[in-house]
C-alpha positions in Angstrom: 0.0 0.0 0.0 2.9 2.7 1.2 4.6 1.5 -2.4 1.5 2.8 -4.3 1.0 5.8 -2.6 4.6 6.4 -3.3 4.5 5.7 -6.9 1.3 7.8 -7.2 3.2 10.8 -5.4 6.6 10.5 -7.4 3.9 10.9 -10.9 2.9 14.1 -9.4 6.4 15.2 -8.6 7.0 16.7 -12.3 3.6 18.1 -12.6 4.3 19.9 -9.3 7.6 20.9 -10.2 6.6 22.6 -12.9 3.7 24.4 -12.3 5.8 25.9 -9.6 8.7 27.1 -11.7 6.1 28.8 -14.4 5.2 30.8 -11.8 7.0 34.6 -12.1 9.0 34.5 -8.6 11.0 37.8 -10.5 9.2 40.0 -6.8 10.5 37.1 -4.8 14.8 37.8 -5.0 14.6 41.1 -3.4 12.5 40.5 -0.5 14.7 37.4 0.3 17.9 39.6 -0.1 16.3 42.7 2.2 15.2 39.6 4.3 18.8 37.8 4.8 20.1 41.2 5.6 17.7 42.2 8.0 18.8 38.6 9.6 22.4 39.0 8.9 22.6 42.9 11.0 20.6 40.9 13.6 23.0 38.3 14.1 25.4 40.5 14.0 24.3 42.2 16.6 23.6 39.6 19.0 27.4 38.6 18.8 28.9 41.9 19.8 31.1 41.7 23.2 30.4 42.8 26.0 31.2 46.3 27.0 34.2 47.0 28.8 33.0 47.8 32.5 
């Protein structure tokens, strides 16, 4: 039963996989970018040293 199920979703796989890359994901690239750099000063920022006291 698990083999068939599996076989009916590895059929779908292609389909899938193709619908999703016709999709225009041009509006997608920057937000990633502004969001990895928002991440990236965060991080940053968390790791400073301690102050001197």
């Amino acid at each position: 039963m698990a083999s068939f199920a599996a076989q009916g979703l590895a059929a779908l796989t292609p389909a899938l996989t193709a619908r999703i890359l016709s999709f225009d994901l041009s509006w997608l690239s920057p937000l990633l970018i502004f969001i990895g750099v928002i991440f990236l000063l965060e991080h940053k920022q968390s790791r400073a040293p301690p102050a001197p006291q």
